[in-house]
Every structure is written in C-alpha cells, then in structure tokens.
PASEBA-1860 file (N, C-alpha, C; in nm, 3 decimals):
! residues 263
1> XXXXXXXX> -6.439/1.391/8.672/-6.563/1.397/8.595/-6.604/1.542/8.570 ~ -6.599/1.598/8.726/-6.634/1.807/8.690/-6.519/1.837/8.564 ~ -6.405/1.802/8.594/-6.311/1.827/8.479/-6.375/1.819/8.321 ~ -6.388/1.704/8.337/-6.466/1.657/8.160/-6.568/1.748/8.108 ~ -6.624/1.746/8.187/-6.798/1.795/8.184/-6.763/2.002/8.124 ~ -6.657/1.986/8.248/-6.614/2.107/8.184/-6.503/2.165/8.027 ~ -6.446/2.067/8.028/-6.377/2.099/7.885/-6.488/2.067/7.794 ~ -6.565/1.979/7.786/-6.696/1.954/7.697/-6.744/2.082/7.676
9> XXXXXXXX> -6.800/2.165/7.760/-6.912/2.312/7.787/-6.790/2.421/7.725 ~ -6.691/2.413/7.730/-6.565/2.539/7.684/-6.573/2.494/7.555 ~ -6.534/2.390/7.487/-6.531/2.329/7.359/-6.661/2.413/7.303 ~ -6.780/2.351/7.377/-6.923/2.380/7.305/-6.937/2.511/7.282 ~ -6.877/2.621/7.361/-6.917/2.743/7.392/-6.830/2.786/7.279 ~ -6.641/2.740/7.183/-6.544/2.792/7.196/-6.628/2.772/7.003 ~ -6.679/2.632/6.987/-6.758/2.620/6.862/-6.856/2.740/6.808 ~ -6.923/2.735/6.917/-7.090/2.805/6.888/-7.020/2.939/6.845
17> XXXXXXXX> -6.943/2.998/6.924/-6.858/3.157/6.894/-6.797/3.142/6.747 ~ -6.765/3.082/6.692/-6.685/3.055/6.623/-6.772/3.052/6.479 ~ -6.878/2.983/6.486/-7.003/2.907/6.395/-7.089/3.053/6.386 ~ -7.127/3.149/6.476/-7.156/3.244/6.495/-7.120/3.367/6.423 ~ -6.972/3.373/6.434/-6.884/3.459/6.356/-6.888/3.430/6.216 ~ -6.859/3.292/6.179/-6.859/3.248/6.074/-7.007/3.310/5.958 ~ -7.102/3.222/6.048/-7.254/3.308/5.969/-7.242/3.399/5.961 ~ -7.226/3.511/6.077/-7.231/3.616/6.038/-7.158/3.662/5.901
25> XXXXXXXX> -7.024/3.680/5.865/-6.925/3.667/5.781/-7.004/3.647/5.623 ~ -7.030/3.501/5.622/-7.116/3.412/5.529/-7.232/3.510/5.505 ~ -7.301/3.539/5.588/-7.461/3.650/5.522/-7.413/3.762/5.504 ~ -7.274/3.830/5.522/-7.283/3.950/5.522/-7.237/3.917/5.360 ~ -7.128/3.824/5.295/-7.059/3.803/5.201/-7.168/3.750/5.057 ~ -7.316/3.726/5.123/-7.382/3.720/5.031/-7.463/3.810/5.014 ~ -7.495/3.893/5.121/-7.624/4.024/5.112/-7.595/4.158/5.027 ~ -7.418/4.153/5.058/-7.356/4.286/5.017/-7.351/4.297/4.897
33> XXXXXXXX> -7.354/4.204/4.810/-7.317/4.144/4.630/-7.441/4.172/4.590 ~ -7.532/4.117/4.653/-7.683/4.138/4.601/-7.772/4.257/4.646 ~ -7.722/4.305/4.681/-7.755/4.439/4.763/-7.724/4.578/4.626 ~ -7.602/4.549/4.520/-7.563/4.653/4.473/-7.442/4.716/4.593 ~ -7.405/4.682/4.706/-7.306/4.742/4.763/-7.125/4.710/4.715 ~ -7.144/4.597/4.691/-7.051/4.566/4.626/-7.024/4.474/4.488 ~ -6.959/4.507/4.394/-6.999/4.471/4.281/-7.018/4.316/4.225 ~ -7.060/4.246/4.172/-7.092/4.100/4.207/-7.034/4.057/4.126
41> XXXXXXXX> -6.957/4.133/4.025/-6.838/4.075/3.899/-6.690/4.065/3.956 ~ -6.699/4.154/4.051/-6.515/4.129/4.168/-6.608/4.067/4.276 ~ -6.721/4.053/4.346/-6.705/4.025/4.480/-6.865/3.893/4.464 ~ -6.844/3.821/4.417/-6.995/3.720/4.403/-7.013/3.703/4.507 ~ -7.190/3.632/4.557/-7.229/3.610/4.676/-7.142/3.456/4.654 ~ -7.201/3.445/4.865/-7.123/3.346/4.847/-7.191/3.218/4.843 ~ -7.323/3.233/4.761/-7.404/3.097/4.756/-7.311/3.055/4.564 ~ -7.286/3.126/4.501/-7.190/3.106/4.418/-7.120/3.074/4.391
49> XXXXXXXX> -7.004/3.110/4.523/-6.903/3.068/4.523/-6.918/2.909/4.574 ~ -6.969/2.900/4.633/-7.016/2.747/4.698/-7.077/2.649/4.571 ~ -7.192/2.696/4.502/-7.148/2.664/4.396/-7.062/2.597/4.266 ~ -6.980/2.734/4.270/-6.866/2.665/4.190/-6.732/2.575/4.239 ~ -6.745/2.581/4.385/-6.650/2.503/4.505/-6.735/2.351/4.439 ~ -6.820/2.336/4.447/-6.888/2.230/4.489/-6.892/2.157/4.331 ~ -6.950/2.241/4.247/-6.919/2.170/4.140/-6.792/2.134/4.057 ~ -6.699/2.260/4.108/-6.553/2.220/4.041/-6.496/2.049/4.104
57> XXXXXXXX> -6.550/2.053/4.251/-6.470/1.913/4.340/-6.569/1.823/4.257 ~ -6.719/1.824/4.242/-6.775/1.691/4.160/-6.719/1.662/4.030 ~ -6.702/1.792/3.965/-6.705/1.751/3.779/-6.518/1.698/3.736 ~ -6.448/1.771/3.915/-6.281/1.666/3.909/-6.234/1.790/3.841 ~ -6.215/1.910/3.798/-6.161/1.990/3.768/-6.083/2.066/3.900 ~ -6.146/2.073/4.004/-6.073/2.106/4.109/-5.960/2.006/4.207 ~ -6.037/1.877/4.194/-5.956/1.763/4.260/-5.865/1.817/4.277 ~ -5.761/1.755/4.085/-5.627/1.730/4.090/-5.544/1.841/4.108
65> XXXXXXXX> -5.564/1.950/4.168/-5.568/2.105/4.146/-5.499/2.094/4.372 ~ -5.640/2.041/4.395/-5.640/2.018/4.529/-5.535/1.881/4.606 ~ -5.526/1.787/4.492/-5.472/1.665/4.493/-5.279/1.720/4.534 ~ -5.240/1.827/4.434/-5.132/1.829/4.367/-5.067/1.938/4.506 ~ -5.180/2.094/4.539/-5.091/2.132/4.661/-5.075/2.031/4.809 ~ -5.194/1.961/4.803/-5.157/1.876/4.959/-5.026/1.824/4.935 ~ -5.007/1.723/4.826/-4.878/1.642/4.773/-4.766/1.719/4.835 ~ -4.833/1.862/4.789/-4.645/1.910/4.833/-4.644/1.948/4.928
73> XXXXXXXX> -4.752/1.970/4.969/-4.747/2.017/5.156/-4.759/1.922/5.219 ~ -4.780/1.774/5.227/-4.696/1.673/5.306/-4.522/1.639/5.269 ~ -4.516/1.661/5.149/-4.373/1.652/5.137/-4.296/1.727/5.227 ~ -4.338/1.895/5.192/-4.271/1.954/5.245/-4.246/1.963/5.392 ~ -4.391/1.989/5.440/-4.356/1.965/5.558/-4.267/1.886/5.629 ~ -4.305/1.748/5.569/-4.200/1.602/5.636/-4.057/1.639/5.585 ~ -3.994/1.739/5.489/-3.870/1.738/5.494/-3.846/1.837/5.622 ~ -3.905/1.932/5.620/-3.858/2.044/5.722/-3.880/2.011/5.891
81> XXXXXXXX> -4.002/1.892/5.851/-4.069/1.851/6.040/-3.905/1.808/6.111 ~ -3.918/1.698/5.991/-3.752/1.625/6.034/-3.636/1.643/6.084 ~ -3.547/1.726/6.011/-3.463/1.767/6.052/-3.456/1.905/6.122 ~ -3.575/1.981/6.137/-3.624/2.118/6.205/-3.609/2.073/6.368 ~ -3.678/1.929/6.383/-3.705/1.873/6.510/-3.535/1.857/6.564 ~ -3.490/1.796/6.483/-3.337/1.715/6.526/-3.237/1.841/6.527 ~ -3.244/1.966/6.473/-3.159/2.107/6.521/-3.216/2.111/6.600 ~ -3.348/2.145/6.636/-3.419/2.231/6.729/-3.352/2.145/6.893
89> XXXXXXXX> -3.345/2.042/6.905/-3.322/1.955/7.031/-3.166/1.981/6.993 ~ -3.103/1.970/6.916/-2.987/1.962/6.955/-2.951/2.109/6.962 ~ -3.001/2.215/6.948/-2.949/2.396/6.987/-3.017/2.397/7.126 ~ -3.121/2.322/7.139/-3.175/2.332/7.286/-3.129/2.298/7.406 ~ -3.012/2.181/7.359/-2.962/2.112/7.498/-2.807/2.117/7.505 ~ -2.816/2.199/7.390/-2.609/2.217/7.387/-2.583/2.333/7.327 ~ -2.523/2.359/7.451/-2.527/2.522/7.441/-2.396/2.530/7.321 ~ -2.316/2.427/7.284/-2.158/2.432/7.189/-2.242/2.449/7.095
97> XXXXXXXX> -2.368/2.353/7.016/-2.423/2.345/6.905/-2.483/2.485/6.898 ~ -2.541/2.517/6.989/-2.608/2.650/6.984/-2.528/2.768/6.922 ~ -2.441/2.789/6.994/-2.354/2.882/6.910/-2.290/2.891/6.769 ~ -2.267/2.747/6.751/-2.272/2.741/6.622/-2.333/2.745/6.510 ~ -2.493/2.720/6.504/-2.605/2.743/6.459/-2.667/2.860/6.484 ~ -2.646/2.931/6.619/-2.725/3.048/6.635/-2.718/3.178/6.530 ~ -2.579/3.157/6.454/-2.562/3.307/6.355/-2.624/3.297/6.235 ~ -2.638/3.153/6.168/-2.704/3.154/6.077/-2.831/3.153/6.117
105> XXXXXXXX> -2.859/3.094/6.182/-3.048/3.082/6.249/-3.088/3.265/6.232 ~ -3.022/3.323/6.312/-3.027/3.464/6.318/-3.062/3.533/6.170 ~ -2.959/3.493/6.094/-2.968/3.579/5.910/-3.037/3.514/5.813 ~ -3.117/3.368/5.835/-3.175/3.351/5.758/-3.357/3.374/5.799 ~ -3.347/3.287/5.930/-3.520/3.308/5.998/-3.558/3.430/5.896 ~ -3.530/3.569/5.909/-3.630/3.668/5.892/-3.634/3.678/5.769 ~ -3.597/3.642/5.663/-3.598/3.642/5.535/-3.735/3.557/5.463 ~ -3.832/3.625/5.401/-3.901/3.526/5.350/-3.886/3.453/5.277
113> XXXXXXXX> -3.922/3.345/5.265/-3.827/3.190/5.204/-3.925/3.202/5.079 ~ -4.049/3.203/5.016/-4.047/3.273/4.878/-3.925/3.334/4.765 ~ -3.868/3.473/4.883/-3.777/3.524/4.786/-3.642/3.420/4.807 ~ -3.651/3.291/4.828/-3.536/3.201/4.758/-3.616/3.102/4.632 ~ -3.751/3.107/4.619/-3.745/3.055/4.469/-3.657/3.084/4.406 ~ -3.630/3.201/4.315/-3.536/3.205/4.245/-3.440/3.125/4.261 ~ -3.356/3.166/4.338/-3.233/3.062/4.394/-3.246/2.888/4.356 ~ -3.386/2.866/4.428/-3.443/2.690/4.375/-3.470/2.692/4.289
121> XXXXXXXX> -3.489/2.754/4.210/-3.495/2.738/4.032/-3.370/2.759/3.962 ~ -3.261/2.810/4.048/-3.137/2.774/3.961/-3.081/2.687/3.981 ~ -3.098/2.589/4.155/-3.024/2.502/4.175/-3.061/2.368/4.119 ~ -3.240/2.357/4.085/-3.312/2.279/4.051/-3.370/2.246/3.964 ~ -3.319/2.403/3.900/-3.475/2.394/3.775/-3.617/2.390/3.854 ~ -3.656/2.438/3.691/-3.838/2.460/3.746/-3.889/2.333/3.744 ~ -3.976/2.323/3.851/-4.011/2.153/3.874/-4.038/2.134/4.058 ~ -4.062/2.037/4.103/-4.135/1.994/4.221/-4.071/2.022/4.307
129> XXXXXXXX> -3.937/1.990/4.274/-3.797/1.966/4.379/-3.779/2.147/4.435 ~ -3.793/2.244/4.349/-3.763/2.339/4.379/-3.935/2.457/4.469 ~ -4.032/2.378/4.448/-4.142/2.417/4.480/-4.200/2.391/4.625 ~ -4.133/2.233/4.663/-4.147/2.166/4.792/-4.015/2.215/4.875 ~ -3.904/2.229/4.847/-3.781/2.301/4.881/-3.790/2.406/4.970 ~ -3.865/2.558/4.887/-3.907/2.669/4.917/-4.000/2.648/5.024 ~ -4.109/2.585/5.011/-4.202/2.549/5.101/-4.133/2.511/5.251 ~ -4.023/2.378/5.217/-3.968/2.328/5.365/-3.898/2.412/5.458
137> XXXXXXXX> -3.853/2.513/5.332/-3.779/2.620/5.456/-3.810/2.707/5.481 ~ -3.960/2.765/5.479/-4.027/2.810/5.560/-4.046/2.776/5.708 ~ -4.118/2.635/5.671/-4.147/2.552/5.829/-4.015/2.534/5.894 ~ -3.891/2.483/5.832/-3.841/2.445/5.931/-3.773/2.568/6.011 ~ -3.728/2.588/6.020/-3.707/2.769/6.077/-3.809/2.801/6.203 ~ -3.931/2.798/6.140/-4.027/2.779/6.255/-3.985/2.660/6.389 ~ -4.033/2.535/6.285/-4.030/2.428/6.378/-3.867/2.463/6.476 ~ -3.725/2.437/6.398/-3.634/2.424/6.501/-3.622/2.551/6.602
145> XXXXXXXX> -3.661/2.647/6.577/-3.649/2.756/6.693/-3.767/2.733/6.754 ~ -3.888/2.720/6.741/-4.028/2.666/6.877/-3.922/2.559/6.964 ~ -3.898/2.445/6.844/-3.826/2.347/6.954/-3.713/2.422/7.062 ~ -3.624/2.469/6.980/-3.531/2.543/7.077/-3.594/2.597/7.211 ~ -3.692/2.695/7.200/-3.681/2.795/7.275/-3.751/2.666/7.397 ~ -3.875/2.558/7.337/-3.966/2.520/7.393/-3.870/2.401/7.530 ~ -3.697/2.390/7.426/-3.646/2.295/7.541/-3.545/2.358/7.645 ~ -3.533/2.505/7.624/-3.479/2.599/7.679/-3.576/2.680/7.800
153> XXXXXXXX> -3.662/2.629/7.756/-3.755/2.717/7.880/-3.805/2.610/7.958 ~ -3.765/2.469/7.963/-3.829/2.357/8.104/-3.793/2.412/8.228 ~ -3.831/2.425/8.292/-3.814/2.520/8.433/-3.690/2.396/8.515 ~ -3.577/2.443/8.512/-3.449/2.378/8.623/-3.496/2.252/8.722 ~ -3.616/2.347/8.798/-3.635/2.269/8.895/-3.730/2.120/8.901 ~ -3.787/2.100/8.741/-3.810/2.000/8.698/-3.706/1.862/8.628 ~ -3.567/1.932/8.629/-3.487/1.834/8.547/-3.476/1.785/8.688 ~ -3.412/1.877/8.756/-3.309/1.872/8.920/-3.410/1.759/8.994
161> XXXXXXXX> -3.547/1.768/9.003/-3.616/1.677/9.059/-3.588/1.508/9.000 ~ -3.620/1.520/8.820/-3.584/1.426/8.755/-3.465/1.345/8.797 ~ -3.349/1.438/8.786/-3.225/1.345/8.893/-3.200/1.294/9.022 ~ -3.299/1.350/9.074/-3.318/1.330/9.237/-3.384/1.211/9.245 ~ -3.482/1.166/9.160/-3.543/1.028/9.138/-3.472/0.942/9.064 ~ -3.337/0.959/9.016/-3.225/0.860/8.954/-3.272/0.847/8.734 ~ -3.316/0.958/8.730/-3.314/1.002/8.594/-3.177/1.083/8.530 ~ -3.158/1.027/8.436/-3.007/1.063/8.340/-3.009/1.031/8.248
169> XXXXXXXX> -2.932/1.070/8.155/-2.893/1.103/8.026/-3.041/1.076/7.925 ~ -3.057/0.980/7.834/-3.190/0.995/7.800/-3.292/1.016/7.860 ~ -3.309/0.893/7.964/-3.412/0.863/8.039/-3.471/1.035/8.053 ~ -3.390/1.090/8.119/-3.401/1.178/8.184/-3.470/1.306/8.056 ~ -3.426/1.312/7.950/-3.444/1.408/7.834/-3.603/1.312/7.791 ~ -3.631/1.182/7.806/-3.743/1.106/7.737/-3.875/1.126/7.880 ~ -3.824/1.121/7.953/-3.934/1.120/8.067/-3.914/1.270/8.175 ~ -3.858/1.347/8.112/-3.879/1.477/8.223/-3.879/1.609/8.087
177> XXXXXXXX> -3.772/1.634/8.052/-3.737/1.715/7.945/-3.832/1.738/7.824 ~ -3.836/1.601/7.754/-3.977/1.637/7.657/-4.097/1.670/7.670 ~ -4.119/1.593/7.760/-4.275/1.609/7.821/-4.308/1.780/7.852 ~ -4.187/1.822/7.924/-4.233/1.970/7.961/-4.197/2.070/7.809 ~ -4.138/2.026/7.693/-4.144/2.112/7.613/-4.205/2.098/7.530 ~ -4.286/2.000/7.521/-4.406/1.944/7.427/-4.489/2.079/7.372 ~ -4.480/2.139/7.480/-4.588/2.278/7.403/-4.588/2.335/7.340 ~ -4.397/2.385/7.278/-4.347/2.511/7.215/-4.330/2.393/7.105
185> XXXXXXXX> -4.302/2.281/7.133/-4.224/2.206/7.027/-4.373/2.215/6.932 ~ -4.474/2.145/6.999/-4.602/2.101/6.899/-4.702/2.253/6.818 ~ -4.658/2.366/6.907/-4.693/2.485/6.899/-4.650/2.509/6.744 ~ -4.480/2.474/6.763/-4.413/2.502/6.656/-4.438/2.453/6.502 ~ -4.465/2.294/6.537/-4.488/2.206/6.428/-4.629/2.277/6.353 ~ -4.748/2.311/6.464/-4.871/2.365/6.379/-4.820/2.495/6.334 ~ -4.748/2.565/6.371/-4.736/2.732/6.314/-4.635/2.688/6.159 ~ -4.549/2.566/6.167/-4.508/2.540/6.054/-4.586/2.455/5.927
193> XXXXXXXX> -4.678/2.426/5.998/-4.737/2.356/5.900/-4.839/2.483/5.775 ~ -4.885/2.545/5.901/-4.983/2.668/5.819/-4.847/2.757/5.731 ~ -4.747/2.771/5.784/-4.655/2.850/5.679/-4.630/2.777/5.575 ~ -4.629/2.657/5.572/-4.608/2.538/5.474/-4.671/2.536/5.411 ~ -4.832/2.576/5.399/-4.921/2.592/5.298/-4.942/2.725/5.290 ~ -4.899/2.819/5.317/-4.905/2.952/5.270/-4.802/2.945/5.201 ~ -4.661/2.909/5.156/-4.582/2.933/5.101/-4.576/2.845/4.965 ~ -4.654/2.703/4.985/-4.709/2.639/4.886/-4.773/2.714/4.783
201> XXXXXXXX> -4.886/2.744/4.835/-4.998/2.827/4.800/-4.927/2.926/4.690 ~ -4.837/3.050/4.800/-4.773/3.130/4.676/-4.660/3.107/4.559 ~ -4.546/2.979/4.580/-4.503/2.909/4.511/-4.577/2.878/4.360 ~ -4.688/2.823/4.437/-4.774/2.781/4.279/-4.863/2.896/4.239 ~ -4.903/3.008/4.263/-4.925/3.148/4.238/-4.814/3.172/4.135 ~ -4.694/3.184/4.194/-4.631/3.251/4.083/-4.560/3.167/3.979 ~ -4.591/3.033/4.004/-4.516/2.978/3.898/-4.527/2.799/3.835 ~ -4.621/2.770/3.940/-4.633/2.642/3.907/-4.748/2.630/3.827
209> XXXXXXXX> -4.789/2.469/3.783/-4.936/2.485/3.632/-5.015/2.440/3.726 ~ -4.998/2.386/3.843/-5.103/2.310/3.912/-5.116/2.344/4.044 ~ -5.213/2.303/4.107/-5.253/2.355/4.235/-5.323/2.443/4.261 ~ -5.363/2.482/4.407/-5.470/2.576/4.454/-5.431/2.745/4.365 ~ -5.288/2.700/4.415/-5.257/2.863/4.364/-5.236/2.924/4.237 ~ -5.253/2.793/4.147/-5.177/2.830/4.002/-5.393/2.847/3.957 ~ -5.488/2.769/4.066/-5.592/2.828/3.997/-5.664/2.966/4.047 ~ -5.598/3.044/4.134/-5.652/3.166/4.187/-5.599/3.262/4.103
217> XXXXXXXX> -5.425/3.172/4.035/-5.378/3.306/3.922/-5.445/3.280/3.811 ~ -5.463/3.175/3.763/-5.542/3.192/3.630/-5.685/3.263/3.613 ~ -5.743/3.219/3.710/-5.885/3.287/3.756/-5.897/3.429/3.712 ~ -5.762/3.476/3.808/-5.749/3.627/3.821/-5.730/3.668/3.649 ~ -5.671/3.591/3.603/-5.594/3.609/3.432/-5.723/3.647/3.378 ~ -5.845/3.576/3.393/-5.930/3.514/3.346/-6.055/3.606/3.383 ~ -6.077/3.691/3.514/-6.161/3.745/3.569/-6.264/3.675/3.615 ~ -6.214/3.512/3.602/-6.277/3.410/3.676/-6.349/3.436/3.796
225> XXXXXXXX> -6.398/3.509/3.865/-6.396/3.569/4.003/-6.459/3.430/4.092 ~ -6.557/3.382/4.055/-6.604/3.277/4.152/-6.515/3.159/4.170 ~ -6.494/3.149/4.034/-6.351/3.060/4.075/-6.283/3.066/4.139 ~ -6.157/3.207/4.109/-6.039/3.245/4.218/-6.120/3.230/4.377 ~ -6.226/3.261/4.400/-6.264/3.286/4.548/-6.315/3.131/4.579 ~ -6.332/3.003/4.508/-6.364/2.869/4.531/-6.205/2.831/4.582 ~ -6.133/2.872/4.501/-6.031/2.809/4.549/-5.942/2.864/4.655 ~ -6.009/3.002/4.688/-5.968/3.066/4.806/-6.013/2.981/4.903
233> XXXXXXXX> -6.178/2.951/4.922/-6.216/2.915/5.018/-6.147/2.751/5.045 ~ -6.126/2.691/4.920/-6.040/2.560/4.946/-5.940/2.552/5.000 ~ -5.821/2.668/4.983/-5.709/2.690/5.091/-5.746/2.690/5.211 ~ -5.832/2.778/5.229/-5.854/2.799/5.349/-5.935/2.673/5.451 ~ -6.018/2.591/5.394/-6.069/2.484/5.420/-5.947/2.367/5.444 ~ -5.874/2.343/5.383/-5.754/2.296/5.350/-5.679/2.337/5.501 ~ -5.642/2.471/5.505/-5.573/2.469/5.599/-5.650/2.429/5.717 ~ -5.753/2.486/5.772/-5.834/2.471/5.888/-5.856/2.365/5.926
241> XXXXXXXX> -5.862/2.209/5.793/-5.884/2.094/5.865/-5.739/2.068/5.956 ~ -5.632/2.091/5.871/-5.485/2.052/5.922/-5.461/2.098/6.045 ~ -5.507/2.192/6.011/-5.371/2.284/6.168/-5.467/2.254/6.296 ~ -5.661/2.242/6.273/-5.710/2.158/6.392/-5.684/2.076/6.423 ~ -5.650/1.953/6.296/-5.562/1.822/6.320/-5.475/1.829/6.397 ~ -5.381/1.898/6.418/-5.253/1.873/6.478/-5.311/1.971/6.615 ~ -5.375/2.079/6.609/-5.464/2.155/6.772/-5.485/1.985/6.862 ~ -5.579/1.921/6.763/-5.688/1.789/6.816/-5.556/1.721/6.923
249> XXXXXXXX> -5.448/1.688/6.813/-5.325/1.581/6.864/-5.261/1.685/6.972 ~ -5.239/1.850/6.922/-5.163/1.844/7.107/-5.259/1.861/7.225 ~ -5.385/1.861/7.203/-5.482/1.856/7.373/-5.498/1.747/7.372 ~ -5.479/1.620/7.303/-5.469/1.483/7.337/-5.330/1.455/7.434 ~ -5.209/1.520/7.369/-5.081/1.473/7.404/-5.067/1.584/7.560 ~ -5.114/1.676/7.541/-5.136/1.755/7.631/-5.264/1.803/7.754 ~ -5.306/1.634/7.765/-5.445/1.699/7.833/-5.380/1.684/7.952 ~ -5.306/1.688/8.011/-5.250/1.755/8.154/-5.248/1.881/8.163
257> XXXXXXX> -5.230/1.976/8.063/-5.207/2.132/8.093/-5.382/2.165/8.108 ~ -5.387/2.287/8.199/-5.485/2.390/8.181/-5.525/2.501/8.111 ~ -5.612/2.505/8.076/-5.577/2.645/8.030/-5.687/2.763/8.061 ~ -5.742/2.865/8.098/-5.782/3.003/8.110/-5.859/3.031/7.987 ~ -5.998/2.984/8.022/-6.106/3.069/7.947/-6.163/3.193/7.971 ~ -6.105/3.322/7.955/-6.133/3.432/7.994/-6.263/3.484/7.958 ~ -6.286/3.418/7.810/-6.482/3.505/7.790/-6.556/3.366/7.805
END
C-alpha cells in the first residue's frame, strides 16, 4: 500500500514539474510576440497558434493532413516493430546469427535512413510504399539492436537459476529470459516509434502532398507562420500522446522494477 501511495505522489510531483515548465514555455511564447521582442509575422503568440490548431482540426482542413501521417506511422512502425523484434532475439541468443548480421548492423545503423529516400523512390516510385519504407528503417535498427543488447545483458545468474528450477529451451527464454529484457526491448520499441514519426514527418516535408509535414512546408512556401507552427504543435502533440502510450504499457508490464527519484 506505502508502495502505491508512493508511485501516486512521484507521478503527481513528475506531472506538476512538467505542467509547470510547460506554462512557463506557453507565457513566455505569447508575451515575447506581443511585447515587440520578437517579431509576430515569424514568431505569433501562442494564443494564435492555438487558434489556428483548433480551427484547422474543426473546419477538417487539418484532419486529413493529421489522418494521413498517423496512417503511415502505424504502418511503418508495424513493418519495422516486426521483424526488428525477430533479428533483435535472434542476434541476442545466437552468437552464429550475430556474427552474421553484426557487419551489416554496424554500416547501416549510423546512416540516416532519410538519405535512402532517394533510393525508395527509385525502387518504388514516388508514392506510400516508398514513404512508409524510409520511415520503417529508421525504427527498426533501433528496435533490433535495444532488443539485442536488452537480451544480451540478462545477468547469467538469472538463466543458471532458471535451469536449476527445470527451465529449458523456450520455457526457459518465455519465463526467465524475456521478462529480464523487457526493458531494453520496450525501451527500444518507444525510441523507435518517436524516430518513426520524425522520419515520417521529414519524408512528407520534402516530398509528399499530404500530412503534418507537407503542411509545415507549404506554410513555410506560404509565410503561413501560424499555420506551420499549428502543425508543429500537432507533431508534437501527436508524438507525446504515443510514446506516453507505450511509457503507460512498459510501467504496467514493468511494475516490478524500481526506479530512483533523485529531485
């Protein structure tokens, strides 16, 4: 019960900091515009921008805009979650696979997966296939190396126990093995998901007609300014519900771990 009572009061405390920062942020982003400090034709307050957030989502000009990047950022993701997960476990628990995967893992990871549009526009043509593509291999890269490292680092003396209680081959990977790498693995999946919509995001920036990003470039075309910054704040809204989504699901899947509130 002290347990509960206490993740409740860290939560409350981890919000209020957060809601805090935020206002602050929010009044400074509207005082400074109206102030004459910064110019209100590049930088509008942000009761404006809210505004035009609010009326673009009623009048449906923003929807299908908003409709069209999620589309591809569940696609994408689910191509890259997939098979990101199924390397990542299999470089993690075999050291033969590992080596064989490890050289390319090595030369492609650091490359930003953007500069292979091109490439998906020759293999694909311009079109969805090559937009959700770019996007998946961002994440997965992420996802299968978190998994890797996350089933590479279960501490020995947790499998060795596992067998000592008559755990093997799955059993043993389903009830000892996963459980302890759940952290890096789910760590991984949220750090791929936010690259998944950042790479969305710039995908349709430079080249697609629809989505968040194709309306921050037109904006910009346009000197739209409240616009481009509505649909800034929609990315960003966008992302923040998701990647808490999946925060929410690993302290559910993970409310055995502790963790160290230092302030």
């Amino acid at each position: 019960m002290t347990g509960a009572v206490s993740q409740v009061l860290r939560a409350v405390r981890t919000d209020a900091r957060s809601l805090l920062a935020a206002g602050v942020l929010v009044g400074a982003w509207e005082l400074l515009p109206r102030q004459g400090v910064l110019n209100p034709a590049y930088f509008p307050p942000a009761s404006r921008v809210a505004a035009v957030l609010a009326e673009g989502l009623s009048a449906g000009e923003l929807g299908p805009h908003v409709a069209a990047t999620v589309a591809r950022l569940v696609v994408a993701f689910l191509l890259a979650a997939l098979p990101g997960l199924l390397v990542g476990v299999a470089t993690g628990l075999s050291e033969t696979v590992r080596r064989v995967l490890d050289p390319y893992v090595a030369l492609l990871y650091p490359i930003p997966k953007v500069a292979l549009l091109p490439l998906m526009l020759i293999l694909f043509g311009v079109g969805e296939r090559a937009f959700v593509l770019t996007g998946a291999l961002t994440a997965f890269f992420q996802i299968a190396v978190n998994t890797m490292d996350g089933l590479r680092q279960v501490d020995p003396t947790l499998v060795e126990v596992g067998r000592n209680y008559g755990a093997s081959g799955f059993r043993l990977f389903w009830k000892v093995v996963l459980p302890a790498a759940l952290p890096g693995i789910l760590t991984g999946l949220r750090l791929g998901l936010g690259l998944t919509l950042v790479t969305v995001v710039a995908v349709e920036f430079a080249i697609a007609k629809s989505g968040l990003g194709h309306v921050v470039w037109s904006s910009w075309q346009t000197l739209t300014t409240p616009r481009m910054y509505a649909a800034f704040v929609a990315v960003g809204l966008l992302g923040l519900v998701l990647t808490r989504g999946l925060k929410r699901l690993q302290d559910r899947l993970l409310a055995w771990q502790t963790s160290v509130d230092v302030w």
